[in-house]
N, C-alpha and C positions, 0 to 999 in steps of 0.2 A: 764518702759514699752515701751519707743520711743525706745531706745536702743535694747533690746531685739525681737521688731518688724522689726526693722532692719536688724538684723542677722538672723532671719528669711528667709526675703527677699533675704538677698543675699545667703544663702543654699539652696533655691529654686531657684536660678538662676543657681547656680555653679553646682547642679543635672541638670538639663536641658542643660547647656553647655558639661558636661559629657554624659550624652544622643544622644549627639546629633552630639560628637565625637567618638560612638564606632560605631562599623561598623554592619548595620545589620545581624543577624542573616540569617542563608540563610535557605531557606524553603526545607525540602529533600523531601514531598510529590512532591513539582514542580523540583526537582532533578531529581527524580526519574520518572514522568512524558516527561519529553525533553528528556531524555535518551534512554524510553523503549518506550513511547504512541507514542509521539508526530509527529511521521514519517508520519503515519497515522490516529491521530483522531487530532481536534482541541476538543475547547471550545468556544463557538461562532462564530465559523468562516466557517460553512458548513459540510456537508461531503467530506469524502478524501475518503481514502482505508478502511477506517473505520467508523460506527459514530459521531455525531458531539456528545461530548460529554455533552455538556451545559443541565443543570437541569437532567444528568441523575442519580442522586441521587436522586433524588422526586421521580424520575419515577422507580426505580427497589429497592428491596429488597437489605440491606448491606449484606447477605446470598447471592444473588446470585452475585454480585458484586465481592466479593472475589472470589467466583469461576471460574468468567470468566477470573479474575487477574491472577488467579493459575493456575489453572486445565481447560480450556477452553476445552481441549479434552474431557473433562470427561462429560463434560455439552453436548457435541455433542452424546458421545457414551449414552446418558441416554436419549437421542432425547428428552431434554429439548427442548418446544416449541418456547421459547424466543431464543432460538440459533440456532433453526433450521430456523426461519425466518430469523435473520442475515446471515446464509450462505445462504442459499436461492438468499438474495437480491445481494450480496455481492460476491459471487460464491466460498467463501472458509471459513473456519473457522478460527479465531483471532488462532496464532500462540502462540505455548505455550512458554513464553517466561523464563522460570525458576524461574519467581518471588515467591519469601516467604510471609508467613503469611503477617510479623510485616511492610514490605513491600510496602502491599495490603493496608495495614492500612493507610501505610503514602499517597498513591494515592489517596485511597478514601477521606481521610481528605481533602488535597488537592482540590479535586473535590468538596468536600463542600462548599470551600472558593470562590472556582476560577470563580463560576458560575455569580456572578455579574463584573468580570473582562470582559475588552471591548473587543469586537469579533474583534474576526484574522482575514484576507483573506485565510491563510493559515495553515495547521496543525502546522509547523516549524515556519512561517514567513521567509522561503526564498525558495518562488517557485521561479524557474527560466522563465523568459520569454521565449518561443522558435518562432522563427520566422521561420517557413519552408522554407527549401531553398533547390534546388537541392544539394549541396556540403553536405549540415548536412545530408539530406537523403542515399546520397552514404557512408559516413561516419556510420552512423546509421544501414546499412545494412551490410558494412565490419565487423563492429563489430560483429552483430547476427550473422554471420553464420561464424566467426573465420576467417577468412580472414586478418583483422586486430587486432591483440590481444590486450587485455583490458590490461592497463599500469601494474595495479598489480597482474597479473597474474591470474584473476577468469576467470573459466571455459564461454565459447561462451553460448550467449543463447539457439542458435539449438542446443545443447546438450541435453535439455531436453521440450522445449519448442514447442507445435505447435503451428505456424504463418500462415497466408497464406497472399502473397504477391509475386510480380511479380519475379522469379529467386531465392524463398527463398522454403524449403520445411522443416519447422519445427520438431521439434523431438516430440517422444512420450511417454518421462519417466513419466514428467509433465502433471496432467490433464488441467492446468491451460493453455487454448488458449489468446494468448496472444489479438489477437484480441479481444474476450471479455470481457476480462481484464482492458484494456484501456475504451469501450465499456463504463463497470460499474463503472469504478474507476476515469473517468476524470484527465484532469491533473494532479489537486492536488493530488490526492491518487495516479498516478501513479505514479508520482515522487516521493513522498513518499514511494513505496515499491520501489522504484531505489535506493532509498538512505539507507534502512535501510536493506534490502534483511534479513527480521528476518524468514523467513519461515521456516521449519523445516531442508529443505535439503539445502535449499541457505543457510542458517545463517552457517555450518559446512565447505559448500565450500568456503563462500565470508569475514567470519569473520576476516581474517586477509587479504583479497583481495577485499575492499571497490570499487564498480566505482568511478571515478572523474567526477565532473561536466559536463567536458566535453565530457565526455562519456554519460551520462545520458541525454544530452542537445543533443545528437545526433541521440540518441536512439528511446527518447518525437520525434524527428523529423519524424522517420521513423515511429513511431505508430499512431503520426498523419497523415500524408500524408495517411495507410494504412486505417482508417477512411474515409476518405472522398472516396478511391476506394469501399467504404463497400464490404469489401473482394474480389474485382476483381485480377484476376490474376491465379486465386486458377484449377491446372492442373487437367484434367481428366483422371481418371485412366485407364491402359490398361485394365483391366478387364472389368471395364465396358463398353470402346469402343468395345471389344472382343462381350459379351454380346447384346449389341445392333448389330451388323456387324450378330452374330444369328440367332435376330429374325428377321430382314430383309430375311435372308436366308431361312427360314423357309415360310413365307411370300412369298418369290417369287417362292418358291416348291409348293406351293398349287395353288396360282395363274396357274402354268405351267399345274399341273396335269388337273386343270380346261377346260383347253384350250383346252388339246390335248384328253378330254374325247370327 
């Protein structure tokens, strides 16, 4: 019996030494997560460009879950009320990122686990610190308006983006103003959509033309600084200087006829 108790013991140690030599299994719902989410949402770590996603398993249906995973347009064109609040607050709708079913599955699972995991500061865990400075800001504004081209080749922001800030005049493919973009997405989520550009039209232009940090670090500079002008800079149109110059004119015709009655 001692004997036998014995080898026991040691087969219970020699599983646990094997145990504890294989390498864990890697989790593909949190794969799958850092990949597609994580640009943009944390899990206890605030809002970004998205939701903070912590306990949002409690809080919504595994039906609609999936659907925002998949089909998030669909959710919008059906003026689901839970999604039209998210754009609402958010100013756009969760990008439809091509994810599958079995997928959705692994996310959500994931989200099940992840909810007692310790909150992040940041969706990623690598926001960048940006220190404004005139140099990033000049850099930051070369870039938007193409001047200095983005290292791999993606299209200038004023391509499609309105800005307003002092010598820049934004485009107008994008309903997305970048000023209140930044406005609602603060840091974290702005950097976050610098880094992952998954939108419908950025993701085709930038998918093999990622920014570099130090583009994105230059960029964070110029939407801050544009912050703090809260949109000073922003030029007045000829029309409506025209328009006004009008009713002056009008104004001092009547005035005249007055006089000379």
């Amino acid at each position: 019996m001692a004997k036998s108790g014995r080898l026991m013991s040691c087969f219970i140690v020699l599983l646990a030494l094997l145990a504890n030599s294989c390498p864990a299994q890697a989790d593909p719902g949190k794969d799958l997560f850092d990949k597609q989410c994580a640009s943009c949402h944390s899990i206890g770590g605030g809002d970004g460009g998205g939701p903070d996603l912590k306990g949002v398993v409690g809080k919504r249906t595994h039906e609609w879950l999936e659907s925002v995973i998949i089909e998030p347009d669909k959710l919008t064109a059906k003026k689901d009320p839970i999604q039209a609040e998210l754009v609402k607050k958010y100013g756009y709708e969760m990008p439809n990122l091509g994810i599958g079913h079995d997928d959705a599955l692994k996310i959500i699972a994931y989200l099940s686990g992840a909810d007692g995991a310790a909150a992040t500061a940041l969706p990623n865990g690598e926001q960048m610190a940006v220190v404004v400075t005139p140099e990033l800001i000049a850099q930051g504004k070369a870039l938007f308006i193409g001047n200095k081209r983005l290292t791999k080749g993606g299209a200038p922001c004023i391509s499609c983006h309105p800005f307003t800030y002092p010598g820049i005049e934004g485009g107008n493919l994008s309903i997305a103003d970048l000023n209140k973009s930044y406005q609602k997405m603060g840091d974290t989520g702005m950097q976050g959509a610098l880094k992952a550009l998954k939108f419908p039209t950025m993701k085709k232009i930038y998918a093999e033309r990622p920014l570099t940090d130090d583009e994105i670090t230059a960029l964070m500079a110029l939407f801050k600084d544009s912050a703090t002008k809260k949109g000073g800079g922003a030029r007045v149109s000829l029309p409506l200087i025209g328009g006004g110059l009008f009713v002056l004119l009008l104004l001092g015709l009547a005035l005249y006829k007055r006089r000379i009655r």
